[in-house]
KETIRO-558123 format. One record per residue: residue number from 1; residue in three letters; x, y, z of N, C-alpha, C, O in turn. Coordinates in steps of 0.1 Angstrom, whole numbers, plus 2048, in hexadecimal, padded with zeros to 3 digits. Atoms other than C-alpha are relative to their C-alpha. Layout:
N
REC  marti  marpa  n.px  n.py  n.pz  ca.px  ca.py  ca.pz  c.px  c.py  c.pz  o.px  o.py  o.pz
REC    NUM    Ala     X     Y     Z      X      Y      Z     X     Y     Z     X     Y     Z
...
END
This chain:
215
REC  marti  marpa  n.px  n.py  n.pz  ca.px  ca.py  ca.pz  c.px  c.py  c.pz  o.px  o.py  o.pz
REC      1    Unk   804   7F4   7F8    4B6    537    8D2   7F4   807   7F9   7EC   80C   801
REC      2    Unk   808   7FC   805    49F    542    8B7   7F4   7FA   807   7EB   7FF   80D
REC      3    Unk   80E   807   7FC    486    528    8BE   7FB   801   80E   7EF   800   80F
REC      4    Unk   800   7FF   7F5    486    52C    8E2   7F7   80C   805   7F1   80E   80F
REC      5    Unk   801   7EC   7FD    47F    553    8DC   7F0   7FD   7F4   7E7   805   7F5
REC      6    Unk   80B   801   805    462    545    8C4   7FC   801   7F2   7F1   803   7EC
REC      7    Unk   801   7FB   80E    46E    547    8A3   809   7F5   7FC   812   7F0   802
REC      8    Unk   7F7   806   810    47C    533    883   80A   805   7FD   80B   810   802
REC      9    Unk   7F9   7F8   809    497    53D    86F   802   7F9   7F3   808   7EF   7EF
REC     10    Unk   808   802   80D    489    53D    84F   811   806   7F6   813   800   7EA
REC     11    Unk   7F0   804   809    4B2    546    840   808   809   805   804   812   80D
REC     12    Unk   7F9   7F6   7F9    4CE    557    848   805   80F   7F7   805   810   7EB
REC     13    Unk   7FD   7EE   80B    4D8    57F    83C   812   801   7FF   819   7FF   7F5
REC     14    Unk   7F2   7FE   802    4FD    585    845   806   7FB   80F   800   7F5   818
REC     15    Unk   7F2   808   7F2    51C    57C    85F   80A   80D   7FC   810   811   7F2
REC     16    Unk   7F2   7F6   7FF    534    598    86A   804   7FE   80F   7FE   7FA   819
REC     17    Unk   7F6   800   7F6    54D    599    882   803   7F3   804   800   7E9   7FD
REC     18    Unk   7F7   80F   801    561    57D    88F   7FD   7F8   814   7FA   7FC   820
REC     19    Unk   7FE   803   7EB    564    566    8B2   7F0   805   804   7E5   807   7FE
REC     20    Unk   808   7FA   7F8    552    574    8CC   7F4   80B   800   7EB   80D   807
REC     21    Unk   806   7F3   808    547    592    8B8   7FA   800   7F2   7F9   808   7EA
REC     22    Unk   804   807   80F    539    57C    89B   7EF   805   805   7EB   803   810
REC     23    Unk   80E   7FA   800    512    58D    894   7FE   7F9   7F5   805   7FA   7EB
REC     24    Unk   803   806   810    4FC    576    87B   7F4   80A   804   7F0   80C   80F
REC     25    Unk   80D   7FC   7FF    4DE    588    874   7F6   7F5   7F5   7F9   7F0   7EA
REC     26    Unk   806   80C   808    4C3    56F    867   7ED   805   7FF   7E7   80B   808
REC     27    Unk   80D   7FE   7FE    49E    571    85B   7F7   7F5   804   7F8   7EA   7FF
REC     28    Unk   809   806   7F5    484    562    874   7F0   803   7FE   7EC   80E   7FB
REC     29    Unk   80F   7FF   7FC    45D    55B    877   800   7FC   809   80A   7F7   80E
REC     30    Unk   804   808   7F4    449    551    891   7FC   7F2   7FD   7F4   7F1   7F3
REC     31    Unk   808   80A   802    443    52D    893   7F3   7F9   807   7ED   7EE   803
REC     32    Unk   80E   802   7FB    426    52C    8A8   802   7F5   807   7F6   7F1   80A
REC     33    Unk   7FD   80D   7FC    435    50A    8B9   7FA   804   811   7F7   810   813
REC     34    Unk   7FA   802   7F2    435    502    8E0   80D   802   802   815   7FD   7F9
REC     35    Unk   7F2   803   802    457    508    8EB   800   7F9   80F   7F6   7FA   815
REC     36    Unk   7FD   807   7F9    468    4F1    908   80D   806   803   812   80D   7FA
REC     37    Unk   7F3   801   7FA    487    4F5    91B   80A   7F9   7FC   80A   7ED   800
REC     38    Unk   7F8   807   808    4A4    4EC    909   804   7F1   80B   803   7F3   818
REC     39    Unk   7FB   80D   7F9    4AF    4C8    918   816   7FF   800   81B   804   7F6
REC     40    Unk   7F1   807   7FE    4D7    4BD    91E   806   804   7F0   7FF   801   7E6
REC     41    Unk   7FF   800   811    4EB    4CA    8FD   807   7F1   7FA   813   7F0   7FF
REC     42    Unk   7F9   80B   805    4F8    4AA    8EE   80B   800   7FC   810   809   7F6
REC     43    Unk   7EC   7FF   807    51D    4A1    8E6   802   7F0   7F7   7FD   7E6   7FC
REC     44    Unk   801   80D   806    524    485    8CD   80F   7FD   802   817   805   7FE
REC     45    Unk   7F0   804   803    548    470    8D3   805   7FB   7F6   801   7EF   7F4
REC     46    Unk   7F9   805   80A    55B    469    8B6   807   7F6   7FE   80A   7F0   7F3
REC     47    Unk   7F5   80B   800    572    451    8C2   7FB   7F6   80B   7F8   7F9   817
REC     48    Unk   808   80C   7F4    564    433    8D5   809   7FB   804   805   7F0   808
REC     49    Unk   7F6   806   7F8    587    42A    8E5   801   808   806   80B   806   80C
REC     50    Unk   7FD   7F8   7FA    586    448    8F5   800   7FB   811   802   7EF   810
REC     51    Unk   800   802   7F3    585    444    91E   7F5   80B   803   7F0   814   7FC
REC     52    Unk   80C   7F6   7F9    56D    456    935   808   80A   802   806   815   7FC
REC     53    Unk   7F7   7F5   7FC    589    46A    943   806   80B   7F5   807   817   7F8
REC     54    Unk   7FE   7F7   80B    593    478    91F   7F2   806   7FA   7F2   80F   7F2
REC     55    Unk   80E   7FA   807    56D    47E    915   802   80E   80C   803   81A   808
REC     56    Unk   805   7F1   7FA    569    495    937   80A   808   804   80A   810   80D
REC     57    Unk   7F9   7F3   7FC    586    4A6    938   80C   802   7EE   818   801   7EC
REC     58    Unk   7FD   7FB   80E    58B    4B1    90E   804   811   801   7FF   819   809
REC     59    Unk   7FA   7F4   7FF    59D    4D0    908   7F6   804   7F3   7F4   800   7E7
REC     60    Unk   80B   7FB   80D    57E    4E9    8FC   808   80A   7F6   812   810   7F7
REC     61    Unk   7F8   7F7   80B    583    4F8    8DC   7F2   802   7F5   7E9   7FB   7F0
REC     62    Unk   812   7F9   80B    566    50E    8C4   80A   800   7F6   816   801   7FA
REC     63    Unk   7F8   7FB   813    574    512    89A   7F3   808   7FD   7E8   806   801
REC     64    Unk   80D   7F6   806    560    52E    88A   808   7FE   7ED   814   7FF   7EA
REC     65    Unk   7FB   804   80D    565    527    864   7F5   806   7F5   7E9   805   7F8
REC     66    Unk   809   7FF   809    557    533    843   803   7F7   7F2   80D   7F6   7EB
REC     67    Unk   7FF   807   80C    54F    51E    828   7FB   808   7EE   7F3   811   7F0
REC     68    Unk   80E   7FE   80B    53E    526    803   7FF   7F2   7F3   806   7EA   7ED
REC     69    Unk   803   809   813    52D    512    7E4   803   80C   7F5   7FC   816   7F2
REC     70    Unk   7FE   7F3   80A    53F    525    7C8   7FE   7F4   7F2   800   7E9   7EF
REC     71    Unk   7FE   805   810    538    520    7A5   801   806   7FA   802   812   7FE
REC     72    Unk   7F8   7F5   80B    542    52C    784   7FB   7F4   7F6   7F5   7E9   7FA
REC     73    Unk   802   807   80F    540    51E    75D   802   7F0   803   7FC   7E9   7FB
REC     74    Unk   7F8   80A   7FA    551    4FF    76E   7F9   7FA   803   7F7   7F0   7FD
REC     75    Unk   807   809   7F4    53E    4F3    787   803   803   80C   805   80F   80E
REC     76    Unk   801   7FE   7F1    540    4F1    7AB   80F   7FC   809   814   7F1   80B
REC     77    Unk   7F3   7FF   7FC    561    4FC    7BE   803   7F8   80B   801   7FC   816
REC     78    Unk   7FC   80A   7F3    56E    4DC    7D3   80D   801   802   816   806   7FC
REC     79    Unk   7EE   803   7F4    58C    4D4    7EC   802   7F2   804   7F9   7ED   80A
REC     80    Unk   7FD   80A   7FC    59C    4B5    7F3   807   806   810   80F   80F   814
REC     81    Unk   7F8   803   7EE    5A3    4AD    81C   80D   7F9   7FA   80E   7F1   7F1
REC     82    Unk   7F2   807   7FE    5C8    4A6    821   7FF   7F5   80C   7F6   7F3   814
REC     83    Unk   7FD   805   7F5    5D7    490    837   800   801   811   800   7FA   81B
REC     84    Unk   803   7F7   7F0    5D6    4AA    852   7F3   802   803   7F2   80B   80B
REC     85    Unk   80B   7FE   7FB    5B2    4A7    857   7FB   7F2   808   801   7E9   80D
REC     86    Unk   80B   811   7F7    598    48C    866   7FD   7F6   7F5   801   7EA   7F5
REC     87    Unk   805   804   810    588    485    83D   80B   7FE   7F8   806   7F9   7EE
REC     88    Unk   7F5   805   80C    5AA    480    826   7F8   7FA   7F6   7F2   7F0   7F9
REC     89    Unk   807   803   80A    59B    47C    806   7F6   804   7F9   7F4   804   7ED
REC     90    Unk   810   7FB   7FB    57A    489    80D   801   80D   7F8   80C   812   7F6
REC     91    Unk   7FD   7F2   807    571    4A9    7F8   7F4   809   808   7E8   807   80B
REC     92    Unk   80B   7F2   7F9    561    4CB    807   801   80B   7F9   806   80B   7EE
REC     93    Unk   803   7F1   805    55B    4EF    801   80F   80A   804   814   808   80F
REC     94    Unk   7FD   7F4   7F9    571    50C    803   800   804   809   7F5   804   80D
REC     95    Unk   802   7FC   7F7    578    51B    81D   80D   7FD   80D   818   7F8   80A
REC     96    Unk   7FC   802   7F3    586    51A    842   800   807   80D   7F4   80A   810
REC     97    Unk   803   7F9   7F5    58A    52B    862   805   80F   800   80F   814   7F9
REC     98    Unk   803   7F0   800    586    550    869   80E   806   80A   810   804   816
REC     99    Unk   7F2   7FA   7FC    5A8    563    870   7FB   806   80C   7EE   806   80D
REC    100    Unk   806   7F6   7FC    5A4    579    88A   7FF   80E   7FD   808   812   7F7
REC    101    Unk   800   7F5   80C    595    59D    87E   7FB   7FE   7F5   7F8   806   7ED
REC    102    Unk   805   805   80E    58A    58D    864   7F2   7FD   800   7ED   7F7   809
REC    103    Unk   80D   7FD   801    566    591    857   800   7ED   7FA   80A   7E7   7F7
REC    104    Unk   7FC   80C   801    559    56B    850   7FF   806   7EC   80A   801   7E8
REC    105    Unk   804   7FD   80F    550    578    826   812   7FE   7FC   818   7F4   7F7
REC    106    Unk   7F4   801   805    575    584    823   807   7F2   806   813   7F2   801
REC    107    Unk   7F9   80D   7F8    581    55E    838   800   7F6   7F4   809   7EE   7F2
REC    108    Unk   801   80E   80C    572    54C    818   804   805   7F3   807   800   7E8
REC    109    Unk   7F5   7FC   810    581    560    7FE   80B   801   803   811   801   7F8
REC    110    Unk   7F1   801   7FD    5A3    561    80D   805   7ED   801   80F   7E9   7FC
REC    111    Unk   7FF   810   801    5A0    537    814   800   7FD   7EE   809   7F6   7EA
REC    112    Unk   802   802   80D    594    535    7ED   80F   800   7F9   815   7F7   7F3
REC    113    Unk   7F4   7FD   80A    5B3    544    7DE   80D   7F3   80B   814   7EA   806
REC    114    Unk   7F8   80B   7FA    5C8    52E    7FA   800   7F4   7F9   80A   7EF   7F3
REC    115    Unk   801   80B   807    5BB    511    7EE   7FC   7FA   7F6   7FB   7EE   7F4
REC    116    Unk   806   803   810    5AF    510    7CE   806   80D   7F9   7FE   80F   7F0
REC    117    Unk   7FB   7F4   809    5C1    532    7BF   7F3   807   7FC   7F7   811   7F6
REC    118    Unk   80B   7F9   808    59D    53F    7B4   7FA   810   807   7F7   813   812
REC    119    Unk   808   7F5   7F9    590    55F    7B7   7F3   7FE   805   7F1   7F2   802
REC    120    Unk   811   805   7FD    568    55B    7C5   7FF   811   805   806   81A   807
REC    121    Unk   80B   7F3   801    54F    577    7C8   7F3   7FB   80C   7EB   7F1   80C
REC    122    Unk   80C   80B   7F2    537    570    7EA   7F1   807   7F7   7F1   813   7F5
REC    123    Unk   811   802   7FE    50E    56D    7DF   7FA   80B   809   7F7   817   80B
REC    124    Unk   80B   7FC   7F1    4FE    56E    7FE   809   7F5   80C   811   7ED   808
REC    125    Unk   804   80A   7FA    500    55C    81D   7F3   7F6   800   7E7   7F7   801
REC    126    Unk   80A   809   802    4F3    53C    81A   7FA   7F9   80D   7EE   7FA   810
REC    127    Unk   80B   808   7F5    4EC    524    839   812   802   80E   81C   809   80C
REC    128    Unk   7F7   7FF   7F2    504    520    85F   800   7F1   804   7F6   7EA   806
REC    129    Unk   7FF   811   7FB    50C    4FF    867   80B   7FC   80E   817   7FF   80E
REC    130    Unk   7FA   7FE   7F8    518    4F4    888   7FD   7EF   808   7F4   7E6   808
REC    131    Unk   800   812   7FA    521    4D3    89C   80A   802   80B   811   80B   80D
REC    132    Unk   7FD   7FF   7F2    52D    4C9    8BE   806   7EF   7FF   801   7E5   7F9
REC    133    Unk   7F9   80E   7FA    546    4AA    8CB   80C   801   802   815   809   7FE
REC    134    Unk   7F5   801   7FA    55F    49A    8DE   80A   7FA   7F3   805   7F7   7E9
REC    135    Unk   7F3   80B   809    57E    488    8CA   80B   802   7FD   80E   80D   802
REC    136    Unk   7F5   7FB   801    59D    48A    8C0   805   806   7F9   807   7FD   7F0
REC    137    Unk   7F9   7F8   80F    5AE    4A3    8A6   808   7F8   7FC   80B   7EF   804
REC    138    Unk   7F6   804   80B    5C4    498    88D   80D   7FF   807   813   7F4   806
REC    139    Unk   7F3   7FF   7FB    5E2    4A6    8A2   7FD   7F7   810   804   7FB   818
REC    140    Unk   801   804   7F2    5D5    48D    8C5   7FC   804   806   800   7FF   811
REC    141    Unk   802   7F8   7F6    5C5    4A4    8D6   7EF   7F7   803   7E7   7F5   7FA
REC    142    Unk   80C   800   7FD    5A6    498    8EA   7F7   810   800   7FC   819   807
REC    143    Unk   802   7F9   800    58D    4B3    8E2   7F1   803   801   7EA   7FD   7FA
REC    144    Unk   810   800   803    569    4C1    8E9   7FF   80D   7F4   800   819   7F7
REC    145    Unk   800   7FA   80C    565    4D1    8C6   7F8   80A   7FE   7EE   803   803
REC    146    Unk   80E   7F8   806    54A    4EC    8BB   805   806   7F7   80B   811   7F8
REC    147    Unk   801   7FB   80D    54A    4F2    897   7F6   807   7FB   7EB   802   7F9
REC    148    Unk   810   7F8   803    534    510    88A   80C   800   7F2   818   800   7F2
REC    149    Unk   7FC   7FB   80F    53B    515    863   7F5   807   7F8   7EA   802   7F4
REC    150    Unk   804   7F9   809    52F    530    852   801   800   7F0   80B   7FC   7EA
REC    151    Unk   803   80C   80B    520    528    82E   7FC   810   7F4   7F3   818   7F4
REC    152    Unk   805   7F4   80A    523    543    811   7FE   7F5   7F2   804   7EA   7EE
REC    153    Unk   7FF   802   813    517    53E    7EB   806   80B   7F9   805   817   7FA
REC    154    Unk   7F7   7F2   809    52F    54F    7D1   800   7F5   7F7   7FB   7EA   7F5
REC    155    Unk   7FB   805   80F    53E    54C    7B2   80A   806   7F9   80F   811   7FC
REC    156    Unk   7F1   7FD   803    55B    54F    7A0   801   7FF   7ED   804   7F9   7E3
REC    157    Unk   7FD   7F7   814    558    567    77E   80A   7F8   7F5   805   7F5   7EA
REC    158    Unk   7F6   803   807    57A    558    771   808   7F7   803   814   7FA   806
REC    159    Unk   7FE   810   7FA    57F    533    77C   80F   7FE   7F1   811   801   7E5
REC    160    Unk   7F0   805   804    5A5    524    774   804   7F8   805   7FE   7F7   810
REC    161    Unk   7FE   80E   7FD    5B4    503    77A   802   801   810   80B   809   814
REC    162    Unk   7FB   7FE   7F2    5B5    4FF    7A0   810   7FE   804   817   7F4   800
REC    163    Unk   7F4   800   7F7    5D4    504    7B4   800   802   80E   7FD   80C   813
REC    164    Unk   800   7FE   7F0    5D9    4FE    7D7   80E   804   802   818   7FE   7FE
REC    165    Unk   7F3   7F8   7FA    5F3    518    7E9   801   801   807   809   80A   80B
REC    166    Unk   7FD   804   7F6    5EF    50D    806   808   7F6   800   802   7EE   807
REC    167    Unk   7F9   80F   7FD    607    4F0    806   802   7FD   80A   808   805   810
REC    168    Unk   7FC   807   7F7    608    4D9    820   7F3   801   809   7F3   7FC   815
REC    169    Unk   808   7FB   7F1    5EB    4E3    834   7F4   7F6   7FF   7F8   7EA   7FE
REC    170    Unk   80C   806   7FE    5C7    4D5    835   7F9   800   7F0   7EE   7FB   7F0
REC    171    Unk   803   7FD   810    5BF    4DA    80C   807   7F6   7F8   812   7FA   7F5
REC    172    Unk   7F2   805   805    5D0    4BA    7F8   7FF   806   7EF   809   808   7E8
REC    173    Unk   803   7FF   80D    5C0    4C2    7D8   7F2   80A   7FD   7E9   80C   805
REC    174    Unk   80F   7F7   804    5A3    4DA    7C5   7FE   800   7F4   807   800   7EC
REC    175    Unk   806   801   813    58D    4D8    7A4   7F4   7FF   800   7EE   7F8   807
REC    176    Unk   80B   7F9   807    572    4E4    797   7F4   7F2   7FC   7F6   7EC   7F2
REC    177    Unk   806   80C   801    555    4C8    799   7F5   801   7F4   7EB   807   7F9
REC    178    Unk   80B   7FA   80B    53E    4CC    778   7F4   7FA   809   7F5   7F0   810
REC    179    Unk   80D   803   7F9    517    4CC    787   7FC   7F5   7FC   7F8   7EE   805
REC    180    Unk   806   80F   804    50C    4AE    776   808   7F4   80A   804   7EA   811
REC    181    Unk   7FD   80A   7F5    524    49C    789   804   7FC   80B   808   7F1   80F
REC    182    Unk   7FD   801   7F0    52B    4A3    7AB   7FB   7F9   80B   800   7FA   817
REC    183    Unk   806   80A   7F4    516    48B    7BD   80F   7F5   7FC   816   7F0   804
REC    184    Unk   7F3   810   7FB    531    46F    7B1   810   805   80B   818   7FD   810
REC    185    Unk   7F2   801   7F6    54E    47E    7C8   7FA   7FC   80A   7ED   7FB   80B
REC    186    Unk   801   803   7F2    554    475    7EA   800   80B   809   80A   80F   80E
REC    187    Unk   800   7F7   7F8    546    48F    7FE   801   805   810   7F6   804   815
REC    188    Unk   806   803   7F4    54A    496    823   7F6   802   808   7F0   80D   808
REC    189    Unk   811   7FC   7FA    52C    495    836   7FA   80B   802   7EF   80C   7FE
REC    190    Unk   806   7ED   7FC    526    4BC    842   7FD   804   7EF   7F1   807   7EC
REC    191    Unk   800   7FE   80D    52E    4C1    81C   7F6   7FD   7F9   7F0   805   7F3
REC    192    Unk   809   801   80A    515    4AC    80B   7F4   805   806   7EC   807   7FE
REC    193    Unk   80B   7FE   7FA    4FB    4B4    822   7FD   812   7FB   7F2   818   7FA
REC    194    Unk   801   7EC   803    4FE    4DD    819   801   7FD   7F1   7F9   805   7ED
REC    195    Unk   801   800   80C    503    4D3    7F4   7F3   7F9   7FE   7EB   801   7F8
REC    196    Unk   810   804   7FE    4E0    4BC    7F8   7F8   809   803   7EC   80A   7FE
REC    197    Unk   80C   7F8   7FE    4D1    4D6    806   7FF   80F   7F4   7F5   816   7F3
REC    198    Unk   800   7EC   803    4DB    4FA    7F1   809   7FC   7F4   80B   807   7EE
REC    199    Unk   7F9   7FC   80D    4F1    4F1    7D2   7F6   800   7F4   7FB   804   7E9
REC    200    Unk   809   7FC   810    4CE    4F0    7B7   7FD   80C   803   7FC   815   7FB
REC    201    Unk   806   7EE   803    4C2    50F    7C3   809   808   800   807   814   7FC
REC    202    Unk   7F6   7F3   802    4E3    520    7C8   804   7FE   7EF   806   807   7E8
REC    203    Unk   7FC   7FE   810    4EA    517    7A3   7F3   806   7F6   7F4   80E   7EC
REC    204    Unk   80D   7F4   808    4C8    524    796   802   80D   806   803   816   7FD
REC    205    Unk   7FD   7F3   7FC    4CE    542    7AB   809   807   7F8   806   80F   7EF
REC    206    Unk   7F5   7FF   808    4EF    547    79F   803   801   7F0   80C   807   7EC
REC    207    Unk   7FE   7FA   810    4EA    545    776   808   7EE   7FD   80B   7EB   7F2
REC    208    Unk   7FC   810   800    4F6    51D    77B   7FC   7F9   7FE   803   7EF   7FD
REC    209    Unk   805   80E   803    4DE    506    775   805   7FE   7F3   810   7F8   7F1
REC    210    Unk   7FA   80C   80F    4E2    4FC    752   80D   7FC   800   812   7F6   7F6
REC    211    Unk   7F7   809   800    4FF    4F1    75D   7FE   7F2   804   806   7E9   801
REC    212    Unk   804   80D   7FD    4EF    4D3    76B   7FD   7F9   7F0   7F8   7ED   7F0
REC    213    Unk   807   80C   805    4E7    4C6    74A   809   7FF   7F0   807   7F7   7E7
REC    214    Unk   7F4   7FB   809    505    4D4    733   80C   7FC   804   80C   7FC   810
REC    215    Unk   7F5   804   7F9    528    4C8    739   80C   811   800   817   811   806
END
């Protein structure tokens, strides 16, 4: 929409309210471009046995979710996918979906202690990330999906052995990744791509770098 209207968005400021009533405020230039009329939005299928009949008639469904990159003395605060997801194995960020009422800042500090016991402290907002497709959920459900996740940087003053207290849910495991070596896990895709883009400068920001080169 920005670009349409004639502008960049050069980063984002804050995220309040929830649903329907979710306000990001973001800073914008002009980019001086041509703009064009958006074309057909694209949908990507997940499951290639799917049928035509299950592609055009998917029960819609939006997730509003907040994520963050937290760090501390430690390293960088990861989550193992359970079995109840798509990824099992796969490790991601903090985080999850926005209660209702619920501001997305307070969503990722209430997820943190769920799944990893840790306290965290939100930064800033960092980046918004969002994706579109048909497939099937975990529980069978043919589904046309739209995932927006909201992306804070924090940090966590008084890091302690992870514990996950959510049992049973979408969390199988959490631990503290030292910076030097977090590229060797197995990350899921949305994941490494936000960690590629924003975890050197959120650790220089943050008072973190030399941890890249200290254990």
């Amino acid at each position: 929409m920005a670009w349409q209207l004639g502008y960049r968005i050069v980063r984002p400021l804050s995220a309040t309210g929830q649903g329907d009533d979710l306000t990001l405020t973001v800073q914008v230039s002009a980019h001086g471009r041509p703009v064009t009329e958006p074309g057909p939005r694209r949908r990507r299928a997940l499951d290639p046995d799917l049928s035509e009949h299950e592609i055009s008639t998917p029960l819609v469904r939006q997730r509003l979710a907040a994520y963050a990159i937290v760090l501390s003395d430690r390293g960088l605060l990861a989550t193992e996918f359970s079995h109840r997801t798509a990824v099992p194995g796969s490790w991601g960020l903090p985080g999850g979906g926005i209660d209702a009422g619920e501001n997305p800042s307070q969503a990722v500090i209430r997820e943190a202690v769920e799944e990893t016991s840790q306290d965290i402290e939100i930064a800033h907002l960092l980046d918004i990330q969002t994706d579109h497709w048909i497939g099937r959920s975990p529980a069978g459900v043919i589904e046309d999906f739209h995932a927006v996740r909201i992306i804070y940087a924090a940090t966590c003053p008084a890091p302690t052995d992870p514990v996950v207290n959510d049992v049973g849910g979408t969390t199988a495991s959490a631990r503290w990744a030292p910076l030097q070596h977090w590229q060797r896990m197995h990350w899921a895709a949305g994941t490494r791509a936000l960690l590629d883009r924003h975890l050197v400068r959120v650790s220089m920001e943050l008072g973190y770098r030399r941890r890249w080169a200290t254990g």
